[in-house]
N, C-alpha and C positions, 0 to 999 in steps of 0.2 A: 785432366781427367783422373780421378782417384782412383786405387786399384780394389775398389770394390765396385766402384760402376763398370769397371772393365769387367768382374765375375759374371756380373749380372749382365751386363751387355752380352757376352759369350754363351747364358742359355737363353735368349732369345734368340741368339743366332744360331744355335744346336739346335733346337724346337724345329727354327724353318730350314734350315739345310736337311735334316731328317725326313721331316714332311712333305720335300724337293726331289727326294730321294736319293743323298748320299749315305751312305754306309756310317752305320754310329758311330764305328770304330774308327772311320777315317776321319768322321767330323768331331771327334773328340780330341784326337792325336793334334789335329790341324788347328782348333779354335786353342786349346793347352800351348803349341807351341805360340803361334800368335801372343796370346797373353802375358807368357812369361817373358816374351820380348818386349812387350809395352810396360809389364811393371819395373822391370830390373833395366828396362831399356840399352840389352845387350842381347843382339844375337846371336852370340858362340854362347851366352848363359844360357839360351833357351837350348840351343843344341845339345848344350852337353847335360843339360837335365833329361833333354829327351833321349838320349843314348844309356844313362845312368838307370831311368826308369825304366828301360827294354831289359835292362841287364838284372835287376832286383825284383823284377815284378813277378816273375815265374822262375827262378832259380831254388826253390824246396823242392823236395823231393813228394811234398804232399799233392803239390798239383798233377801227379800220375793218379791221382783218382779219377779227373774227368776223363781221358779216354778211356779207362778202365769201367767206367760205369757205362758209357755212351756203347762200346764194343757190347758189356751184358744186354743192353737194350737191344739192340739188332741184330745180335743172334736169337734172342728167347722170341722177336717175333718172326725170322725165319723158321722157328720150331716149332709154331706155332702155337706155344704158349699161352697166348691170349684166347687163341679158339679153344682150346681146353678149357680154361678157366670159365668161359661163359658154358659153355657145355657142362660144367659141374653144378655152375650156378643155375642155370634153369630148371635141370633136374631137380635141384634142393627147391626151389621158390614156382616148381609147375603147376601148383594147387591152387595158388594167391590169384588175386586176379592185380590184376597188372603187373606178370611176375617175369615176362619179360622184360619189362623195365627194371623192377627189383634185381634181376638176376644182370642184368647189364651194369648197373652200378656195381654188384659185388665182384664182377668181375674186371671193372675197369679196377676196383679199390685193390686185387690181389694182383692185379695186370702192374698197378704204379709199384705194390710193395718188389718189383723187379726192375724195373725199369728208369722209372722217375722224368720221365718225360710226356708233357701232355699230349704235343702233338703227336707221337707214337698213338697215344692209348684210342686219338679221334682217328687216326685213321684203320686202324687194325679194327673196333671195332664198329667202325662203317661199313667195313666188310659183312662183318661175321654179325653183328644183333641187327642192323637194320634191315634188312632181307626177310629175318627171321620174323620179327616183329609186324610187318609189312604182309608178310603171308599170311599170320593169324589174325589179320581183322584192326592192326592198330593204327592210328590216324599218323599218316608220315610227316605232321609237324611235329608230336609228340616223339616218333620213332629217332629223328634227328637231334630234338633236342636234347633226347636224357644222353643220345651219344655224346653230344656237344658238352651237354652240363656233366655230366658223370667224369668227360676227361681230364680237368682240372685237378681230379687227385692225384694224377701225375707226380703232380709237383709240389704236392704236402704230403704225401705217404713217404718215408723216407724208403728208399735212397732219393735224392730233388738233385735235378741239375742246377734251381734256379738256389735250390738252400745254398750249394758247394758254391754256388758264385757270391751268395751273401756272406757266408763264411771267411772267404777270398777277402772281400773287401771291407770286411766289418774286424776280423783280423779273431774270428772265435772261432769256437771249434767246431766242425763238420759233423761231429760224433753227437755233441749236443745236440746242435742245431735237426739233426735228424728224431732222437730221442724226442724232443718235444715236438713235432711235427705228427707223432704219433696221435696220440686223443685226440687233435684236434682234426686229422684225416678221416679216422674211425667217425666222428662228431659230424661232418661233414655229410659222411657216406649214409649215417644213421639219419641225418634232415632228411639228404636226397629221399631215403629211403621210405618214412614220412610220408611226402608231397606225394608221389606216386602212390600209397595206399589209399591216400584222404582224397586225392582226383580220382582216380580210379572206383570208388566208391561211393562220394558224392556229385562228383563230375565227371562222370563216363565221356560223356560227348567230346572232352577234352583228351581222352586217353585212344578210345575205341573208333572206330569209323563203322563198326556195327555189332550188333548187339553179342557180347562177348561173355563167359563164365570165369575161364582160367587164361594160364597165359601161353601154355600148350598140352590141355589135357589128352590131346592123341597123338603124343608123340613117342613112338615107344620106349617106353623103360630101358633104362641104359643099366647092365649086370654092374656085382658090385667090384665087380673083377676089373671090368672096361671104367668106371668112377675111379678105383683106387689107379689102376693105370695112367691115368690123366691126370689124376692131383695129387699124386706124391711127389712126380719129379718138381712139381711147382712149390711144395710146401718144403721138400730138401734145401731148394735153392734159395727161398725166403728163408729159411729156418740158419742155413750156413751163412749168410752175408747179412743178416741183421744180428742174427742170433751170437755170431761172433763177436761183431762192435759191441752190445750191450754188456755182452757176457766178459768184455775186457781179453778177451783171446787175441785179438788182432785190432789193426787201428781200421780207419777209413780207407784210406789206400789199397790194405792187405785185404780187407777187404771184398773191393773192386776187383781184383786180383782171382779172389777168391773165386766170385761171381761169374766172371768171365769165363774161367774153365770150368766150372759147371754147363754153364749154357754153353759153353763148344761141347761137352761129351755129350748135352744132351740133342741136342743139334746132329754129330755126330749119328750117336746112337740111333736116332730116327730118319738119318739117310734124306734131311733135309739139306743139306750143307753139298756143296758139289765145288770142284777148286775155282771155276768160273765166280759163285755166289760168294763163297768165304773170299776171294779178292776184292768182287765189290763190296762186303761187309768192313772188312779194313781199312777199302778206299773211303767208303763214307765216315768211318771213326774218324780218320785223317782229316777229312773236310772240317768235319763236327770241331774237332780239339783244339784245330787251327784258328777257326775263327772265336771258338771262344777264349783261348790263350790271346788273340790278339785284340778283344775287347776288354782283357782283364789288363794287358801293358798298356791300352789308351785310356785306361779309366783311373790306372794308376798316377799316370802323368797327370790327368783333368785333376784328381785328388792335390796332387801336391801344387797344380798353381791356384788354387781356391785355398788352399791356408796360406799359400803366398800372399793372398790379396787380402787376407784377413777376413773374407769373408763371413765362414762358418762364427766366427767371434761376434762382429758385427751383428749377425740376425738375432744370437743369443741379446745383445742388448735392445735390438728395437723389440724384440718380446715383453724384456723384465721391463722397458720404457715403456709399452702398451700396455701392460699388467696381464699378458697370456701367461695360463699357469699350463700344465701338463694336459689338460684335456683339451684347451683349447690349439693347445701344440698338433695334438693328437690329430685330430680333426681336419684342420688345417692340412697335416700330413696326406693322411687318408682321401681326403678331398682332391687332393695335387694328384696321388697317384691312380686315384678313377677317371680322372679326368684324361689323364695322358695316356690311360690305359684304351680310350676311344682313336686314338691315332697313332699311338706307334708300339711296338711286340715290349713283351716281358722283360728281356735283357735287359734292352734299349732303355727302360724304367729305372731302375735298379741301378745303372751305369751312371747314369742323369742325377737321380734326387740322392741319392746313398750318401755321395762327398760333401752334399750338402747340408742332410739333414742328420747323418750320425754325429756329428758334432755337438748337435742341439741335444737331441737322446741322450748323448753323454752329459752332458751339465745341467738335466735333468733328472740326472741318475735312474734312467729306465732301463731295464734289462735288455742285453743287446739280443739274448736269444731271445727271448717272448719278443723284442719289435720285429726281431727276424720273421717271426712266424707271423704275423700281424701284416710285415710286409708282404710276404709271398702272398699270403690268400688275397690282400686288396691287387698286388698287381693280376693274379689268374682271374680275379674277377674281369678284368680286363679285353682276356681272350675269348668273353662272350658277347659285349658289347662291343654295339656298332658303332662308325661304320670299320673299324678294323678286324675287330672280334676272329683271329686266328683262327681259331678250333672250329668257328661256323665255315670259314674258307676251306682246313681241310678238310672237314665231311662233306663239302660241296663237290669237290675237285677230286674225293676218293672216287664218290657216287659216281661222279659224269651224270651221263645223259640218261643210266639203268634205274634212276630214281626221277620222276617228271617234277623236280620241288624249287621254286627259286630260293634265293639268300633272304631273302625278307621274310620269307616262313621257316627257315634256321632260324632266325633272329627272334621271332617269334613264340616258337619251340624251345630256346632257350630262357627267355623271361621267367617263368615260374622259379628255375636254377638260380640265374643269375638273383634274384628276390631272396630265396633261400641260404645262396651264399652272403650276403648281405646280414643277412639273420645273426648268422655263424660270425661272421667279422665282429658283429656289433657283441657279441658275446666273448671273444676271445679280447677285445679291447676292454672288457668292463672287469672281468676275469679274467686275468693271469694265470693264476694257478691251474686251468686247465689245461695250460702248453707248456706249466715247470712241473708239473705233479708228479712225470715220471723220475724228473734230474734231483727229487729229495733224495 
């Protein structure tokens, strides 16, 4: 057996162990160590690569960014930060007709520039826009889906849990990789933003469940005193933890750093925070950091027995023997990762195709930031398609029972997004330079 049929034989057997449901981390660890025993056909070599790989994989001091950003995210929505921001946003977008939806996307897009986790932004606002939306009059597949489709900015607006893991394994810089994540967020938000006017407009039926003007013209006026009160601490705390990275004040880490203690004072400050709450907030950063610290040592390991086997070498030639140039690479890529995006979560993608396919990228000479960003949007397209589609799970699971909507009308509700996202991909793969434009 050759040690490329061994690579290859190891992600069909990740694919179905996955889909069996073992943990990716464990099935990565476990298929890696395997491997390296069958090419080198020593098991103390596999051991002590996998001991050497525990020890290298997260030993920088950079990797304190993930809990440090994971900590900002679940304080700012104990703070409830996210209800603010839709609360600013509806106000500005209450005249538009479909401006509860308008206002739900601009709120999830200021919700990510904090946070950077999707699944955060579908459940916080499943709470807070679908209620609302549901009272004046809008059709609750629509109401679920822009929550569904809208949360995906997550994790292109930067701060990205999913960027800092590309970063991790791509070996570039976090600071980047965020930088260009920017236009193509805004880009994103601005489609979303689109689809809802032009349905709303030409396809009421789609939007409304009955005959509607605005998206809450009687709701009252909020003074400019209770607006500025609500979205300063949001725009201090976007403005100190992005505004620093760009501005070169601080790196990604410091940061993270940064962000955290704002969102404790501000948490603090509004007497959301109790020592009960702030403990389970740290227990859960704890959880978060651990398991992705421990998929980023078993994806380090998978990484190094796939150049052990030659592999990533290997596909570069059955390419140039096929005659695929860069678009048909491309393709191919994108292909692979919607597909795997119908069965198993975001990480779990990224973990998978990354060791395999930045290799090719590289002897392609394509920018690992722009594929960065190319990557994240095809895998969050992901999180809307079924039957895995994450983000339609947690808006299912926020709801319970207080919304009457099965998962096949999320999935539903989300199609016009997920279409849209699609749009946006096929734009940011033809044009580059709207994900380097800020890094001139």
């Amino acid at each position: 057996m050759s040690n490329v049929t061994i690579a290859l034989g190891s992600l069909v057997l990740m694919l179905a162990f996955i889909y069996a449901g073992m943990h990716v981390a464990i099935t990565l660890g476990l298929l890696s160590f395997v491997g390296v025993w069958l090419i080198r056909g020593d098991v103390e070599i596999a051991a002590n690569l996998l001991a050497q790989a525990v020890s290298d994989s997260i030993a920088s001091h950079i990797f304190g960014v993930v809990p440090l950003f994971v900590l900002t995210g679940f304080l700012v929505a104990y703070a409830d930060v996210g209800k603010d921001a839709f609360d600013v946003a509806n106000q500005a977008f209450r005249r538009i007709r479909g401006g509860l939806g308008v206002a739900t996307v601009a709120a999830n897009a200021i919700f990510a520039a904090i946070t950077g986790i999707s699944i955060a932004s579908a459940a916080v606002f499943s709470r807070v826009a679908v209620p609302q939306m549901l009272r004046f009059g809008y059709q609750p597949r629509f109401a679920v889906g822009v929550v569904a489709g809208s949360s995906v900015l997550g994790m292109l607006i930067p701060p990205s849990l999913l960027m800092i893991l590309y970063g991790f394994l791509s070996n570039q810089s976090v600071g980047d990789l965020f930088t260009a994540g920017i236009v193509p967020g805004l880009l994103l938000a601005v489609a979303y933003t689109l689809l809802i006017l032009v349905l709303a407009t030409w396809w009421p039926g789609m939007v409304f469940a009955r005959p509607h003007d605005t998206a809450s013209g009687d709701e009252p006026l909020m003074t400019l005193r209770e607006m500025t009160g609500k979205f300063v601490p949001i725009v201090a705390l976007i403005a100190a933890v992005l505004g620093g990275i760009y501005a070169g004040l601080f790196t990604a880490t410091e940061a993270g750093a940064v962000g955290a203690l704002m969102a404790l004072v501000i948490a603090l400050l509004r007497r959301k925070l109790t020592w009960r709450s702030l403990w389970g907030v740290l227990t859960e950063t704890g959880h978060v950091t651990v398991s992705v610290s421990f998929l980023i040592i078993c994806a380090n390991i998978y990484t190094r027995m796939l150049a052990m086997s030659g592999t990533p070498q290997a596909m570069v030639g059955w390419m140039a023997a096929a005659g695929f140039g860069v678009a048909m690479f491309l393709l191919i890529y994108v292909v692979l990762i919607l597909l795997l995006g119908t069965v198993i979560d975001s990480s779990s993608i990224l973990l998978i195709v990354l060791p395999l396919m930045l290799p090719v990228a590289e002897q392609f000479n394509l920018n690992l930031v722009w594929f960065g960003v190319v990557t994240v949007v095809a895998v969050e397209i992901g999180l809307l398609t079924p039957p895995f589609g994450l983000s339609a799970y947690v808006v299912k699971s926020t709801l319970g029972d207080t919304v009457p909507i099965s998962l096949g009308d999320i999935f539903r509700g989300t199609a016009p997004f997920t279409l849209t996202m699609l749009a946006v991909l096929c734009l940011l793969v033809a044009y580059p330079q709207l994900s380097l434009v800020l890094l001139k």
